[in-house]
TORBA-424783 format. One record per residue: residue number from 1; residue in one letter; x, y, z of N, C-alpha, C in turn. Coordinates in steps of 0.02 Angstrom, whole numbers, plus 50000, padded with zeros to 5 digits. Each point is the difference from the previous one (the first is absolute). Layout:
<sites>
> NUM, a, X, Y, Z, X, Y, Z, X, Y, Z
...
</sites>
This chain:
<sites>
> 1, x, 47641, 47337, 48807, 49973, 50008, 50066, 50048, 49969, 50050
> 2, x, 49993, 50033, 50037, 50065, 49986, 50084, 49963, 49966, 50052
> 3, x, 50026, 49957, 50018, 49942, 49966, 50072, 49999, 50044, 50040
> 4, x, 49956, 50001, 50041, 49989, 50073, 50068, 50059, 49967, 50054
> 5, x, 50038, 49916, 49999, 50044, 50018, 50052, 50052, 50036, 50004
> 6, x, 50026, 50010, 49934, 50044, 50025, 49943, 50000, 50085, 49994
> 7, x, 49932, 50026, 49988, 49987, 50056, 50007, 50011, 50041, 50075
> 8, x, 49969, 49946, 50051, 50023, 50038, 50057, 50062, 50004, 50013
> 9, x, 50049, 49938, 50004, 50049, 50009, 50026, 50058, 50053, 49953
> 10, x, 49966, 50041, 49931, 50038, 50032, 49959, 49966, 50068, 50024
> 11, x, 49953, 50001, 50055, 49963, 50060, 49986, 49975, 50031, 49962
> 12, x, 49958, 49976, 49957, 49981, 49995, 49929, 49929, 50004, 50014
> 13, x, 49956, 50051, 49994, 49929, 49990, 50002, 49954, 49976, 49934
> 14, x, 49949, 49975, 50011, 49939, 49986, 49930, 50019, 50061, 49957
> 15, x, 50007, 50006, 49952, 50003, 50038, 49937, 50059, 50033, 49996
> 16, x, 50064, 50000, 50032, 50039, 50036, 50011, 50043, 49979, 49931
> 17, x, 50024, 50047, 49941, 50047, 49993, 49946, 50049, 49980, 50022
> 18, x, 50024, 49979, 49952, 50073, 49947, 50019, 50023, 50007, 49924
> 19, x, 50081, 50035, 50026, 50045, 50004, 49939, 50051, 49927, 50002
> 20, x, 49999, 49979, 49933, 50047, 49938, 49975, 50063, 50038, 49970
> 21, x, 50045, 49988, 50043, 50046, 49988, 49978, 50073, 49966, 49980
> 22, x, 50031, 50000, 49951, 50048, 49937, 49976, 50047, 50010, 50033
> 23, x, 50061, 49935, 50058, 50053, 49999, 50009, 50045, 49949, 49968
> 24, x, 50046, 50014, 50033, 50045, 49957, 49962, 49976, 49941, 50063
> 25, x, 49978, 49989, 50059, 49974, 49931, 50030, 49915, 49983, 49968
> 26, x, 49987, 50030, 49971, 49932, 50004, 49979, 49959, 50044, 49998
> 27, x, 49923, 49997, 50008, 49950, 50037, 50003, 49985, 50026, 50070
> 28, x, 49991, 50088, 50001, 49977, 49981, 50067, 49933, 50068, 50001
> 29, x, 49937, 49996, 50053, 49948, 50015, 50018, 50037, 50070, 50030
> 30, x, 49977, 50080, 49980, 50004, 50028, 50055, 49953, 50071, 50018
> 31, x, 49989, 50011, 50049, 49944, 50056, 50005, 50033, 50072, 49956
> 32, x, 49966, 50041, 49992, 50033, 50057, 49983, 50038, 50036, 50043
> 33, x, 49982, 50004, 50073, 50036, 50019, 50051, 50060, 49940, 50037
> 34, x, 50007, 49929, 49965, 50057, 49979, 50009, 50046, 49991, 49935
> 35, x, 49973, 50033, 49952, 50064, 50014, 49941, 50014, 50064, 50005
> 36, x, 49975, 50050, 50033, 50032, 50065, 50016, 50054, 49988, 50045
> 37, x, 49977, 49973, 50052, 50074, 49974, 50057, 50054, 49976, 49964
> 38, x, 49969, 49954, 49950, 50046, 49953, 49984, 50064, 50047, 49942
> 39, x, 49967, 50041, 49959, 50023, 50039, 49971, 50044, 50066, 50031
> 40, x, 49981, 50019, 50051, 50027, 50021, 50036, 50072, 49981, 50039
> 41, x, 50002, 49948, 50024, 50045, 49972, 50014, 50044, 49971, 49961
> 42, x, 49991, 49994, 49949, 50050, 49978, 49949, 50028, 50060, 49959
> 43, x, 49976, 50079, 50032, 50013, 50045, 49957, 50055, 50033, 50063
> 44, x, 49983, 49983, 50079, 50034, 50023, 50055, 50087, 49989, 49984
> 45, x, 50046, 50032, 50030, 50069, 49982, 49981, 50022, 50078, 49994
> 46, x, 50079, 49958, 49993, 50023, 50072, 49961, 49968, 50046, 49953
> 47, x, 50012, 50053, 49979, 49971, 50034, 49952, 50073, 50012, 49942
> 48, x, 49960, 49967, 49922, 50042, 49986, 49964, 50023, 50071, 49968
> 49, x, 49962, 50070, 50014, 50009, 50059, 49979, 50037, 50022, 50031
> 50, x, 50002, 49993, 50082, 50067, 50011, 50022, 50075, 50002, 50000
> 51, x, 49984, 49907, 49982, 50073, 49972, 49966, 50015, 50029, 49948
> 52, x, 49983, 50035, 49974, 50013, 49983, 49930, 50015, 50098, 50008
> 53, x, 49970, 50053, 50053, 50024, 50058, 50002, 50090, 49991, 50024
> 54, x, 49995, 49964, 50058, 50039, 50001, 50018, 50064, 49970, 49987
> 55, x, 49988, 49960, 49934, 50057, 49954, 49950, 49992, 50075, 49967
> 56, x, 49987, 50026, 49973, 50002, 50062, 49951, 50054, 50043, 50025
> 57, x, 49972, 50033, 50078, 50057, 50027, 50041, 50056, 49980, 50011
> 58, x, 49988, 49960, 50025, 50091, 49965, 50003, 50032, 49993, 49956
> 59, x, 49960, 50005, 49912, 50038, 49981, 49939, 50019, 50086, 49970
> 60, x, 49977, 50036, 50027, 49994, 50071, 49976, 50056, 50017, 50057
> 61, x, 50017, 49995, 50063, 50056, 50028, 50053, 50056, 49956, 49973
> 62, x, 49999, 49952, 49973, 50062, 49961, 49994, 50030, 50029, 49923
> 63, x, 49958, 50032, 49945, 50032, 50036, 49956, 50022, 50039, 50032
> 64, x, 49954, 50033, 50034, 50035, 50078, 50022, 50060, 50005, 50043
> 65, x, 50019, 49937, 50005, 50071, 49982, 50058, 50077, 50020, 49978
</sites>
């Protein structure tokens, strides 16, 4: 159980699920709609399918050179 000062200031209502999950700083509390963000943003970036077309291309024009 979470104290309600705790809950408010996390925006956390009475009954609201809360996913645990492990970091390398520890444990941490998070709604389902702030491990989507969170997941999200750690998925934001380059796109590694890209790199990896475009290492292909450049490795396929440089035979063909």
């Amino acid at each position: 159980m979470l104290p309600a000062d705790i809950r408010e200031r996390g925006g956390i209502g009475e009954g609201t699920e809360l996913i645990v999950i492990e970091t390398p700083d520890g444990l941490a509390l998070l709604t389902r709609e702030q491990l989507k963000r969170r997941v999200r943003s750690e998925l934001a970036g380059p796109s590694l399918v890209a790199d990896l077309v475009d290492e292909r291309r450049a490795a396929a024009k440089a035979e063909g050179a």
